[in-house]
TORMI-844613 format. One line per field, with one value per residue (C-alpha): x, y, z; chain; residue in one letter. Coordinates in nm, 4 decimals. Layout:
px: c(X; ...)
py: c(Y; ...)
pz: c(Z; ...)
chain: c(A; ...)
res: c(A; ...)
This chain:
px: c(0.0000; 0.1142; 0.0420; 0.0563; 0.1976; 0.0044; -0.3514; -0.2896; -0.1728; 0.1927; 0.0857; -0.1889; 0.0364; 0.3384; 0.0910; -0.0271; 0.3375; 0.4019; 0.1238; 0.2370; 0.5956; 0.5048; 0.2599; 0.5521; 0.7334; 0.5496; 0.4660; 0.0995; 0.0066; -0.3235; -0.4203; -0.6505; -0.9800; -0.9081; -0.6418; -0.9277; -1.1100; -0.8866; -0.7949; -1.1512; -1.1881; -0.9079; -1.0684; -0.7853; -0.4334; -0.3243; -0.2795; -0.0154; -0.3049; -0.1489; 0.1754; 0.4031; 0.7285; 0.6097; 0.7454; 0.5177; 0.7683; 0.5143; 0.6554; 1.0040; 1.0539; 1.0105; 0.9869; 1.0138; 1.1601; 1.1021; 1.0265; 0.7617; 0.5337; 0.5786; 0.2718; 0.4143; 0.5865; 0.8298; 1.0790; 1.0804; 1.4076; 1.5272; 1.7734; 1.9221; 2.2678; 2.4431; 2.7693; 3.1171; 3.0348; 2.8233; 2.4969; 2.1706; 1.9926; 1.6592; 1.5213; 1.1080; 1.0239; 0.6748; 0.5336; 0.3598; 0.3810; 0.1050; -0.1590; -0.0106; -0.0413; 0.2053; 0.0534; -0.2341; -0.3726; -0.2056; 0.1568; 0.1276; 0.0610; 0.4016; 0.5786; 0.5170; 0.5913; 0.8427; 0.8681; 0.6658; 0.7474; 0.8085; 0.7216; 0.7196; 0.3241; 0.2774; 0.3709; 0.2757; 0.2470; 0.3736; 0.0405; -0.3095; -0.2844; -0.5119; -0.1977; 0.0761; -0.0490; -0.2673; -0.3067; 0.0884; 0.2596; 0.3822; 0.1438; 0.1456; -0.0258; -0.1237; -0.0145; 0.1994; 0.3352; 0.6927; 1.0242; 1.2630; 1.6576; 1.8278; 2.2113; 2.4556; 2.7206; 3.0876; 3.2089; 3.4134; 3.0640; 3.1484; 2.8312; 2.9233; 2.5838; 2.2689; 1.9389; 1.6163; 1.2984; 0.9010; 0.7144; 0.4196; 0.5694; 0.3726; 0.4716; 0.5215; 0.6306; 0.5819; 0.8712; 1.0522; 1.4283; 1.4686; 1.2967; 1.4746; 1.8282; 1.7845; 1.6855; 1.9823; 2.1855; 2.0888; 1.9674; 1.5694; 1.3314; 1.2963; 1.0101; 0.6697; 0.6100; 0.9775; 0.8734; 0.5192; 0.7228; 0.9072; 1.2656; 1.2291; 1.4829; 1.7282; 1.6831; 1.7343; 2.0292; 2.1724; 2.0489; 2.2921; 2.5528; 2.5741; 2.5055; 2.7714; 3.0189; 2.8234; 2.9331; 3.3014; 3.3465; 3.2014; 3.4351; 3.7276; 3.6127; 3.5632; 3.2209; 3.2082; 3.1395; 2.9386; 2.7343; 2.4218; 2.2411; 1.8524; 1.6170; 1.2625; 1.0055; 0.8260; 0.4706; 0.2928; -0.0677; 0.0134; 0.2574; 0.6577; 0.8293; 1.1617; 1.3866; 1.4814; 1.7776; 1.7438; 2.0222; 2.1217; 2.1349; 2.2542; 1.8587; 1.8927; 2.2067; 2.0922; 1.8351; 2.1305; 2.3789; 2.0627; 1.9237; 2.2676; 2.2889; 1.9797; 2.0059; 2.3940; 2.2466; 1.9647; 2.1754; 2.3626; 2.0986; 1.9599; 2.2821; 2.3674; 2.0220; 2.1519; 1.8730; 1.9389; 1.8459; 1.8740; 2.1582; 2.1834; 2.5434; 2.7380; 3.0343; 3.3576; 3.3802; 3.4871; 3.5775; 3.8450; 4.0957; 3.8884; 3.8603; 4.1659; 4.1846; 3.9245; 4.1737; 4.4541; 4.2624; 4.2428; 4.6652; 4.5588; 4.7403; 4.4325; 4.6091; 4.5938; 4.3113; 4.0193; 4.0391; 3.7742; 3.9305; 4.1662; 3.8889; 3.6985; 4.0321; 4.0140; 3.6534; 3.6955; 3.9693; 3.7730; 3.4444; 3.6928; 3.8485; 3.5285; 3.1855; 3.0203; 3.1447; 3.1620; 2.8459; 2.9306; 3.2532; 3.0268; 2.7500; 3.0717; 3.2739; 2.8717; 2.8477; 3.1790; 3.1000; 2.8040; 2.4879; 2.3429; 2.1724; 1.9881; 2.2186; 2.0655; 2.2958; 2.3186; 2.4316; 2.8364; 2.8351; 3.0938; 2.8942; 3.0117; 2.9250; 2.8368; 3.1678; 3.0160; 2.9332; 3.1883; 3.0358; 3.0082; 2.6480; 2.4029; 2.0136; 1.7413; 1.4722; 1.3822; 1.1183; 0.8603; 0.5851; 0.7968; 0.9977; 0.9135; 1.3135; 1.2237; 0.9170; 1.0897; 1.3586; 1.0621; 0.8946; 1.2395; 1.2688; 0.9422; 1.0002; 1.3527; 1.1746; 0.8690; 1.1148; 0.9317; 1.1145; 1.2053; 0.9226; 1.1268; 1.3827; 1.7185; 1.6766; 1.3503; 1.5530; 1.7506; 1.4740; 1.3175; 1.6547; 1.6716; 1.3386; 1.3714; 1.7159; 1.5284; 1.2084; 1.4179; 1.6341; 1.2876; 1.1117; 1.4412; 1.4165; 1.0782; 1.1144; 1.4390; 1.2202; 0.9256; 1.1845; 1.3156; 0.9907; 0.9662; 1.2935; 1.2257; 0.8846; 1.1228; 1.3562; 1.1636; 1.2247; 1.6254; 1.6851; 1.9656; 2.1359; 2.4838; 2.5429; 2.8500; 2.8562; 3.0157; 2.9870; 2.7769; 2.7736; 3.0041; 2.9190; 2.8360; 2.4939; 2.5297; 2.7041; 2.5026; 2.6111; 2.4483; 2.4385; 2.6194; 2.3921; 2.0841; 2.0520; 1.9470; 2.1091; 2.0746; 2.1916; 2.5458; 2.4165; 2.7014; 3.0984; 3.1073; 3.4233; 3.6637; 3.5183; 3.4520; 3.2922; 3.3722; 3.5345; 3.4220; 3.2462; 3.0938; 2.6603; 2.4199; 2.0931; 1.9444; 1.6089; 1.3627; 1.0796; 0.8403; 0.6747; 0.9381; 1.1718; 1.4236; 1.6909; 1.9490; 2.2960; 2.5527; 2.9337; 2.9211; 3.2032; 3.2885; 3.1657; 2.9292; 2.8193)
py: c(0.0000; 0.3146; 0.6221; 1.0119; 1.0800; 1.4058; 1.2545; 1.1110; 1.2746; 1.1033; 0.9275; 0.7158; 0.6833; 0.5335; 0.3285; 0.1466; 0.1600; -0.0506; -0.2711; -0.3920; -0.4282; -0.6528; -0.8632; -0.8771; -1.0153; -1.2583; -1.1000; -1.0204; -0.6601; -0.7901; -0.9965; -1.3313; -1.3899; -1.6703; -1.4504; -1.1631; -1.4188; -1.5444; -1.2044; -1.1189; -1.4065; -1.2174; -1.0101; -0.9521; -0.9848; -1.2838; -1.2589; -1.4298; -1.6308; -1.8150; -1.9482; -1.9414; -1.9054; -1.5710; -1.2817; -0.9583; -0.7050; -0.4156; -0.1885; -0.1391; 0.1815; 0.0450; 0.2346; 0.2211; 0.4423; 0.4347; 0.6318; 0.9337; 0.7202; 0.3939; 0.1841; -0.1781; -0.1382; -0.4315; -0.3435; -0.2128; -0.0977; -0.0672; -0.0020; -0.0578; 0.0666; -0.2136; -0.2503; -0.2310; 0.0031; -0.2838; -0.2211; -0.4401; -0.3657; -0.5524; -0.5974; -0.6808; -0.8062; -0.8910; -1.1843; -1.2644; -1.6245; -1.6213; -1.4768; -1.6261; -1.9641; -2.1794; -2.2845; -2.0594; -1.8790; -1.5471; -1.7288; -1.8842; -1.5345; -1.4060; -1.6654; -1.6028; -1.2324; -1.2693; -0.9165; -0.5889; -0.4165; -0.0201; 0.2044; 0.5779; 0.6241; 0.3040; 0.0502; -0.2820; -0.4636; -0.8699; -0.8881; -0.7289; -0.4014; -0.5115; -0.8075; -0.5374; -0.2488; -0.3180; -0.6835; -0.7930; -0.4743; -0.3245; -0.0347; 0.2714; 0.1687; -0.1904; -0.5129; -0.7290; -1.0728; -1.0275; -1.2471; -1.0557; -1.0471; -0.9549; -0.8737; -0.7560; -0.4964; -0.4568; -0.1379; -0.1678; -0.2841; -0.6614; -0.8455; -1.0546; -1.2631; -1.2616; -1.4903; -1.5067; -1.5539; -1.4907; -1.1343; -0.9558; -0.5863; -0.2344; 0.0614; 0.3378; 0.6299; 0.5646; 0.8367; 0.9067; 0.8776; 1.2767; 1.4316; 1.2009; 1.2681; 1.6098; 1.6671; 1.3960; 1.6133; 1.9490; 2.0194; 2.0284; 2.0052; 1.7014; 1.4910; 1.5586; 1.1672; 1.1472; 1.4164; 1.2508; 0.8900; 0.9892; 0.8301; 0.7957; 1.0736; 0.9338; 0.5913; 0.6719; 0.8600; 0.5527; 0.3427; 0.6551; 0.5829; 0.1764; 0.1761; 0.4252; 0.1730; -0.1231; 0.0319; 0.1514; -0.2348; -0.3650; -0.1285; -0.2802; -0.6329; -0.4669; -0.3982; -0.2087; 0.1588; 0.2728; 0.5922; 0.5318; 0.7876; 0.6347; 0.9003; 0.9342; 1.0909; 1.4030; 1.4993; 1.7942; 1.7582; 1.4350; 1.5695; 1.4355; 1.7581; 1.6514; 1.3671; 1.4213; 1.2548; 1.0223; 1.0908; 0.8119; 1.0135; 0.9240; 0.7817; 0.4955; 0.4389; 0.3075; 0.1230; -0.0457; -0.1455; -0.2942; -0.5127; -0.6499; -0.7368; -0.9280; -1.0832; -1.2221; -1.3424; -1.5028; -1.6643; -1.7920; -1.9098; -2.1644; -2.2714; -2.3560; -2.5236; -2.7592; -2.6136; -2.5851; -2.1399; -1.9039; -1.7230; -1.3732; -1.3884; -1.1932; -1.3777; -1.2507; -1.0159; -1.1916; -0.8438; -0.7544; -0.6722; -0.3821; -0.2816; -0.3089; -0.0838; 0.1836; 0.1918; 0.3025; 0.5647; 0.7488; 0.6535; 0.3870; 0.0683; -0.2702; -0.6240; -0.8128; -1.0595; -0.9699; -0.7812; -0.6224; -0.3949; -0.2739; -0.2004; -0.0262; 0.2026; 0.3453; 0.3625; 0.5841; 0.8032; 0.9294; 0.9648; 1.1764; 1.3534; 1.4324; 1.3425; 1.5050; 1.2608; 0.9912; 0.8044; 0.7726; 0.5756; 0.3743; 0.2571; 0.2008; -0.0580; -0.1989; -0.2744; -0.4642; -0.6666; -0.8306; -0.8392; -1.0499; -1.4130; -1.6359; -1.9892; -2.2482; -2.3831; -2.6922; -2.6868; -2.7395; -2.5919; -2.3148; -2.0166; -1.8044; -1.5006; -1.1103; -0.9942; -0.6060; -0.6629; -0.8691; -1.1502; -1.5689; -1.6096; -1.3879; -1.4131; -1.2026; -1.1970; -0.7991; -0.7357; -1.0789; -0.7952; -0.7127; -0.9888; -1.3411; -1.5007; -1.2803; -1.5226; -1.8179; -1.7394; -1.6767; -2.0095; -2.1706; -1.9560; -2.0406; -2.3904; -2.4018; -2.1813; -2.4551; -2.7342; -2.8771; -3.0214; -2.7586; -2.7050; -2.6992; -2.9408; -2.8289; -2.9177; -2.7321; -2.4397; -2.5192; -2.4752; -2.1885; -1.9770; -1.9940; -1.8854; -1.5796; -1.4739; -1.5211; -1.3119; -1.0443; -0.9707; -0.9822; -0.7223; -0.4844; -0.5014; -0.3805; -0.1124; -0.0158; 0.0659; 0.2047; 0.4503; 0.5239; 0.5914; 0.8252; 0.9900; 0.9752; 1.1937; 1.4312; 1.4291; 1.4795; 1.8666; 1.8155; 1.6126; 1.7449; 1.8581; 1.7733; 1.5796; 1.5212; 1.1192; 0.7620; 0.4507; 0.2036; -0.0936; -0.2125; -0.5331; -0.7326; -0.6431; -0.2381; 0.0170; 0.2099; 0.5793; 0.7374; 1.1495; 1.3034; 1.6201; 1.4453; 1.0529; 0.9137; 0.6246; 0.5053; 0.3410; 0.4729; 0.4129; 0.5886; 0.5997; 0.3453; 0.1654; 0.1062; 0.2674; 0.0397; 0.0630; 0.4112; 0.5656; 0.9245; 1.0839; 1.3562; 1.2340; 1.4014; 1.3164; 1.1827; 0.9996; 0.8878; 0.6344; 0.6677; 0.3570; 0.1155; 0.3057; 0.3873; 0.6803; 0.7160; 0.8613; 0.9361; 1.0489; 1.3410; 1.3836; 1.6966; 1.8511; 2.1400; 2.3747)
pz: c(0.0000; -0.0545; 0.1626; 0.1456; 0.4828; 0.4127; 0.4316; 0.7824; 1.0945; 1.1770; 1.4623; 1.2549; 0.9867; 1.2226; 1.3964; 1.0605; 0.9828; 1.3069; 1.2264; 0.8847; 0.9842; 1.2967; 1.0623; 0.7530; 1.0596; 1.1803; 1.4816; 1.6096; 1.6943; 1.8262; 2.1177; 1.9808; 2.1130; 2.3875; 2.4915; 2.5711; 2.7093; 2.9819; 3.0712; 3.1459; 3.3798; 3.5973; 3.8398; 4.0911; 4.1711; 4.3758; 4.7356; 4.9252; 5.1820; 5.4392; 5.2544; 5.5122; 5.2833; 5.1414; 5.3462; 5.4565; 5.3645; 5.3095; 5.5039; 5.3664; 5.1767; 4.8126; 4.5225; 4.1471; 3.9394; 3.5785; 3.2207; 3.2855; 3.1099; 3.1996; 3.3494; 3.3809; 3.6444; 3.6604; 3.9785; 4.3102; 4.4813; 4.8405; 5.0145; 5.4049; 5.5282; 5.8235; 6.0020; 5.8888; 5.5490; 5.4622; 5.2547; 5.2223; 4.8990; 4.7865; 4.4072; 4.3995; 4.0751; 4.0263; 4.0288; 3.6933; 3.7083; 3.9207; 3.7000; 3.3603; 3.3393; 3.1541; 2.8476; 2.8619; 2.5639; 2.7336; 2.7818; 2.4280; 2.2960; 2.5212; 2.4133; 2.0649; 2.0470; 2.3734; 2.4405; 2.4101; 2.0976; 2.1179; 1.8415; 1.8471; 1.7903; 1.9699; 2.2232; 2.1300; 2.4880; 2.5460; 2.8157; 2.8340; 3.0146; 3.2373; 3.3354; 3.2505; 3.3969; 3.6557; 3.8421; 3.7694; 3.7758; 4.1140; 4.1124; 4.3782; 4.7129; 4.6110; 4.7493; 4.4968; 4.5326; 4.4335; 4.3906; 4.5802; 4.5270; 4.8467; 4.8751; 5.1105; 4.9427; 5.0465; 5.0617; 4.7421; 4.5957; 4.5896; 4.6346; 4.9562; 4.9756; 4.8029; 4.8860; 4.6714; 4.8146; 4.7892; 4.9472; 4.9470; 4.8869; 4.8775; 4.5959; 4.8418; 4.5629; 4.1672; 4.0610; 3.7642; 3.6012; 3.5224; 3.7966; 4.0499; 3.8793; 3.8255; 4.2250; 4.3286; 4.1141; 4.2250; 3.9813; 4.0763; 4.3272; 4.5353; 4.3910; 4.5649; 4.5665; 4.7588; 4.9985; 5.1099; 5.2369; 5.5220; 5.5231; 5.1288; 5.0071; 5.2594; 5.1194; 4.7647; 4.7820; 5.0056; 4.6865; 4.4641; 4.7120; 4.6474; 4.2550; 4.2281; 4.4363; 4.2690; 3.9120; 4.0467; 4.1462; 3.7838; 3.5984; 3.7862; 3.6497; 3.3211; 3.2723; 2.9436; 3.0199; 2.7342; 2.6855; 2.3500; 2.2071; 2.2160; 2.0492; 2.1704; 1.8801; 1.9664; 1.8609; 1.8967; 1.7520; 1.6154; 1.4488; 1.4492; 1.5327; 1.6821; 1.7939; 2.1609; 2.2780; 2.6247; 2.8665; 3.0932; 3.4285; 3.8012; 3.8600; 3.5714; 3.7275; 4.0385; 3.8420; 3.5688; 3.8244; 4.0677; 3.7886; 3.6892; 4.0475; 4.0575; 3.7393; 3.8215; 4.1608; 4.0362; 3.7723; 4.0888; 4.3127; 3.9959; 3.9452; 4.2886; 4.3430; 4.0608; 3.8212; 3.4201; 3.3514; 2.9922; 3.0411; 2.8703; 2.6818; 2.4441; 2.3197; 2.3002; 1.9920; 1.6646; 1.5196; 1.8148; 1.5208; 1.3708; 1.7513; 1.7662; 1.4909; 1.5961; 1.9554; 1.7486; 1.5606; 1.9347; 2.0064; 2.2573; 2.2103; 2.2762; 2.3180; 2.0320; 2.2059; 2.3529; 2.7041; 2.8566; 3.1237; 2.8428; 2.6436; 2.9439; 3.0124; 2.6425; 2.6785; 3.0029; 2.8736; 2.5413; 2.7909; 2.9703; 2.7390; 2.4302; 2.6246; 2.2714; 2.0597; 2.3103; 2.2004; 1.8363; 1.9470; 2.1988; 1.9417; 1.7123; 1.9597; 2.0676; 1.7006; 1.6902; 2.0023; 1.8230; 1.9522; 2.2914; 2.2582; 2.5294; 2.5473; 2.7452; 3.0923; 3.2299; 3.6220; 3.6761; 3.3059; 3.2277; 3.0972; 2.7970; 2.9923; 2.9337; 2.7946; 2.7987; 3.1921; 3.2940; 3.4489; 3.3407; 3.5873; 3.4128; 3.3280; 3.2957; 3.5148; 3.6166; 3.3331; 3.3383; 3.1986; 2.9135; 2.8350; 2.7883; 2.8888; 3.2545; 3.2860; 3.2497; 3.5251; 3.7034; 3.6652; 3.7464; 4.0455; 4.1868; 4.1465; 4.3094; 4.6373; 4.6048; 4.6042; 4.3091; 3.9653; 3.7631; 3.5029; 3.1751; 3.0638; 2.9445; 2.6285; 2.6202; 2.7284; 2.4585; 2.2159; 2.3708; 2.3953; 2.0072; 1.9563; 2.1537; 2.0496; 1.6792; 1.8055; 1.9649; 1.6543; 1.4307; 1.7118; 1.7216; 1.3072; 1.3413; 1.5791; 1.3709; 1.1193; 1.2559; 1.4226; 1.0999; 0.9290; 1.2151; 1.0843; 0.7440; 0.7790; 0.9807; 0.6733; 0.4109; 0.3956; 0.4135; 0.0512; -0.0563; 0.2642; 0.4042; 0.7186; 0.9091; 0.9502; 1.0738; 0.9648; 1.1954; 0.9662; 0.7314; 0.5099; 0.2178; 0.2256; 0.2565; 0.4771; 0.7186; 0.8533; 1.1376; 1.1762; 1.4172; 1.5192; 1.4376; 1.5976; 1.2605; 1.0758; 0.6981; 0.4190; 0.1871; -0.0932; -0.3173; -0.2187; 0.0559; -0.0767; 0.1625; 0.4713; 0.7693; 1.0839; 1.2808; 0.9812; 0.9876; 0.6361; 0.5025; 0.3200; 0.1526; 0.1910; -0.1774; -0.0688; 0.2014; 0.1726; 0.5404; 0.4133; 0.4181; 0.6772; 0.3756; 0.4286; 0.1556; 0.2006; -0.0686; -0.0102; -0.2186; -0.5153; -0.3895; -0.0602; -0.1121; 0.2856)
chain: c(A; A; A; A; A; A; A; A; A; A; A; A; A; A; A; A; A; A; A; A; A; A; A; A; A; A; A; A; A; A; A; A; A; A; A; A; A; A; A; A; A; A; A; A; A; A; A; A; A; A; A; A; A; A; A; A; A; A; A; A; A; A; A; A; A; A; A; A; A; A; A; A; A; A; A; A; A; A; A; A; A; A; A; A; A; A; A; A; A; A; A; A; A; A; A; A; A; A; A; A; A; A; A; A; A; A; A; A; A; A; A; A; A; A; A; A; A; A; A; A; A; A; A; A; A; A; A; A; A; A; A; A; A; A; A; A; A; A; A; A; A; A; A; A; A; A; A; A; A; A; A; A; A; A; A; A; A; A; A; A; A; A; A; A; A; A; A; A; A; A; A; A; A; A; A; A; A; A; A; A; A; A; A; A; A; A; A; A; A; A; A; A; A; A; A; A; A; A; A; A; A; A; A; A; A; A; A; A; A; A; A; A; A; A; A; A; A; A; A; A; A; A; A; A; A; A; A; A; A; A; A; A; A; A; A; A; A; A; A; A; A; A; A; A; A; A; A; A; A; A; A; A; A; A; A; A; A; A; A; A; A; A; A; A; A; A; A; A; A; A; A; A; A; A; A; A; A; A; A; A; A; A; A; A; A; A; A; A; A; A; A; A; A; A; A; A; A; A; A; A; A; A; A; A; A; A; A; A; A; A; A; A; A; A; A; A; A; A; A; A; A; A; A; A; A; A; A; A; A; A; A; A; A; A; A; A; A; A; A; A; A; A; A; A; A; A; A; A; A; A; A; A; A; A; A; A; A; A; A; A; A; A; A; A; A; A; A; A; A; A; A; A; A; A; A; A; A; A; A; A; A; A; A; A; A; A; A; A; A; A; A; A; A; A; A; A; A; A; A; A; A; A; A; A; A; A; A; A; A; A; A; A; A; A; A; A; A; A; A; A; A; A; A; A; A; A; A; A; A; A; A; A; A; A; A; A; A; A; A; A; A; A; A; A; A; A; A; A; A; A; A; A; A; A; A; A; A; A; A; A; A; A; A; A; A; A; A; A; A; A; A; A; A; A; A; A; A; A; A; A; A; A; A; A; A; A; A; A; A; A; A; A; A; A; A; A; A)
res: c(X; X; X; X; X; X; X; X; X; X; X; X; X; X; X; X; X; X; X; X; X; X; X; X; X; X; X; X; X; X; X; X; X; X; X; X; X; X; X; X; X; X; X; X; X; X; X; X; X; X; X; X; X; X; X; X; X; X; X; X; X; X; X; X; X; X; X; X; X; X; X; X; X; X; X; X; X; X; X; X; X; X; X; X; X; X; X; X; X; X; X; X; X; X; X; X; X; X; X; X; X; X; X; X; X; X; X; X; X; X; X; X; X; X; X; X; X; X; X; X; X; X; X; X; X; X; X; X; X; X; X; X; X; X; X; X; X; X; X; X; X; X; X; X; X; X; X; X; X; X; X; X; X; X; X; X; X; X; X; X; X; X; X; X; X; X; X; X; X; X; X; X; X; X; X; X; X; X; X; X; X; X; X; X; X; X; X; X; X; X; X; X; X; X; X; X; X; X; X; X; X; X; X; X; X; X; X; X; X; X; X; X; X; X; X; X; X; X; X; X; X; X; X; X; X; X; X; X; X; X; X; X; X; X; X; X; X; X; X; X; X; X; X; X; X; X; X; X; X; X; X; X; X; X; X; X; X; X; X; X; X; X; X; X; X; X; X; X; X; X; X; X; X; X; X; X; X; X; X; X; X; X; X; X; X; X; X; X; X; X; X; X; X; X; X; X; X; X; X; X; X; X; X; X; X; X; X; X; X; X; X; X; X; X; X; X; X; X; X; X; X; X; X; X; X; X; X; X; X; X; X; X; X; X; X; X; X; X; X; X; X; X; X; X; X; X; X; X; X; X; X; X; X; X; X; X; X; X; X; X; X; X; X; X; X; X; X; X; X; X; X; X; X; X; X; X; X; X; X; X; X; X; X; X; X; X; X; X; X; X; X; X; X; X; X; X; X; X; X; X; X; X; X; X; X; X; X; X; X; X; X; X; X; X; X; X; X; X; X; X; X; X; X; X; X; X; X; X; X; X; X; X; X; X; X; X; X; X; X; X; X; X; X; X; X; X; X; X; X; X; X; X; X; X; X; X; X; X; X; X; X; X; X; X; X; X; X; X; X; X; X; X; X; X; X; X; X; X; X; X; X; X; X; X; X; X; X; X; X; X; X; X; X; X; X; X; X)
């Protein structure tokens, strides 16, 4: 079909964008009938009842903090200073399993999408919203059966024991990433949602304190330190008007560095309970050479084999020393590492690990709303707390990690090109201009560039021989299609401003 973008207000026009590219996909935009059905049937969220295992720990200061707009709320965080420098910090995640059951016409829909899909007119949810938003997220001033995460901190931020365990929790303060940063910074007011909880603004800065030793202690191992430009599109009247850059900020800090924590522990506690998990991994990069190369490009000398904390020490120093231009060389070294995958593990198995955290015992399990892989660490959880058999067999894990590696690259693809749709209708006007560029992607099947002063990427269509990935050029804008998410570059013959 082909549209005039002029007939249609953007939004509609991205949103039956979204649609077609999810359904080219093989993905469903729409919820079936039995899945409607069973939802209906759920009238409230589950209660804990007299299951003695499941801990009353209402009255701790939780909180979430997440996006201004976000309604599934997925994690609640804590925090609780001890002895010695020591410092107790607690991760809710909610407890989905117990409204979605396996097999059900609402899990088979999950499982078939395995993740909420996020376009910029549209937000294409993994769960009903009455699920998602309402009876299994962690919702202000309602009670929530949770699986909660609970670890002691060092004072150099070394996790020195963890333990996982069932709770009944209570949302005392719903805030947000930017106000919360900007008043931790100084930068604003205090949060009237922080304000009404006594105790709560002393509790979240104690939660700043440990993510900032939590992340000091991670860089040491050689987490990856990497800063990515994610654009958010902005309408006014239903109308694209800009492309506003998201800032990570001191607030999703303390959210980051908390998840990793739970995720490694929980990674832990299966695999000392002798139960097969996914693991989230990303290998160690196969394209360490043109790293390598990139390295040199700045006068910083890599080892010839991959190294993280080398890697992290010229990542720190050009963060240091050119914070502007600090996220093109991040999204050019992230697109050298290679992307993540879900591997099954067996117990007394070696993992492959998360080179870009640094860690061999990692999983994901903070998001069960969003993400299908979270809900299956869940299951397993439950059933290792239960003392019951573990509910899938490795090599049904085996199975089901290659699905959703294969549904999450399809998903990104799609919101990759919705976004870009997004940024073609925002180019339209600027055919012809010149852009300052690098390159993103480099292969047989096309080079990509992405914009420096605007976050857009697209294809080099014209003078792309020889350039690789982080090589630095000069485009001109030649076409865009908003349809198909198409936007041409060309390295002009000679350089026209």
């Amino acid at each position: 079909m082909n549209l005039n973008e002029n007939e249609q207000d953007h939004k509609s026009l991205l949103q039956d964008i979204a649609r077609r590219a999810l359904l080219q996909r093989g993905l469903l935009p729409d919820f079936p009938d039995s899945v409607e059905e069973e939802t209906a049937e759920i009238q409230e969220a589950k209660t804990p009842g007299t299951d003695p295992t499941i801990r009353d720990l209402r009255g701790l200061l939780w909180a979430s903090i997440d996006n201004d707009d976000s309604m599934d709320l997925d994690q609640l965080t804590v925090a609780e200073e001890l002895d010695n420098n020591k410092t107790r910090i607690l991760v809710a995640v909610a407890d989905v399993d117990s409204l979605v059951a396996t097999g059900s016409a609402i899990d088979t829909h999950a499982g078939h999408n395995t993740t909420s899909i996020y376009t910029p007119a549209q937000i294409f949810p993994m769960l009903p919203e009455k699920l998602s938003t309402n009876l299994t997220s962690l919702n202000p001033q309602e009670d929530r059966l949770a699986i909660v995460s609970d670890m002691v901190i060092g004072s150099n931020g070394h996790i020195l024991s963890s333990d996982v365990y069932r709770a009944v929790v209570r949302n005392h303060a719903k805030l947000a990433y930017n106000s919360v940063a900007a008043w931790l910074d100084g930068e604003g007011p205090e949060p009237a949602a922080v304000t009404a909880v006594p105790g709560l603004a002393e509790n979240i800065r104690l939660q700043q304190s440990v993510s900032e030793r939590l992340d000091q202690f991670r860089q040491e191992q050689g987490a990856l330190n990497f800063q990515t430009i994610e654009a958010k599109a902005v309408f006014e009247e239903n109308q694209i008007v800009d492309l506003r850059v998201e800032q990570r900020n001191s607030a999703k800090l303390i959210i980051e560095v908390f998840m990793i924590s739970a995720n490694t522990t929980n990674a832990k506690f299966l695999e000392g309970h002798k139960f097969p998990s996914i693991r989230r991994v990303v290998r160690k990069p196969k394209r360490w050479d043109r790293i390598v190369e990139v390295a040199k490009e700045y006068s910083f000398v890599l080892p010839p084999y991959p190294n993280a904390k080398a890697l992290n020490e010229f990542l720190l120093l050009e963060k240091a020393s050119d914070p502007l231009r600090f996220p093109d060389l991040s999204l050019t070294i992230i697109k050298l590492l290679g992307s993540g995958e879900y591997v099954a593990e067996k117990p007394g198995r070696e993992a492959p690990g998360h080179f870009g955290l640094a860690v061999k015992d990692y999983t994901h399990s903070t998001a069960p709303n969003r993400r299908y892989p979270d809900l299956i660490t869940q299951r397993l959880l439950k059933a290792t707390l239960n003392n019951e058999r573990t509910p899938y067999s490795f090599e049904e894990l085996e199975v089901l990690a290659a699905h959703l590696t294969k549904q999450e690259d399809i998903a990104t693809k799609a919101e990759r090109q919705v976004n870009k749709s997004a940024a073609a209708l925002l180019l339209k006007s600027k055919i012809g201009q010149y852009f300052d560029a690098f390159v993103t992607g480099a292969a047989e099947k096309g080079t990509w560039v992405r914009l420096i002063d605007l976050p857009v990427e697209g294809k080099l269509v014209r003078g792309f021989a020889g350039l690789d990935v982080g090589d630095r050029v000069t485009v001109e804008l030649i076409s865009v299609n908003v349809e198909l998410g198409y936007i041409d570059f060309a390295k002009p013959k000679k350089v026209k401003r």
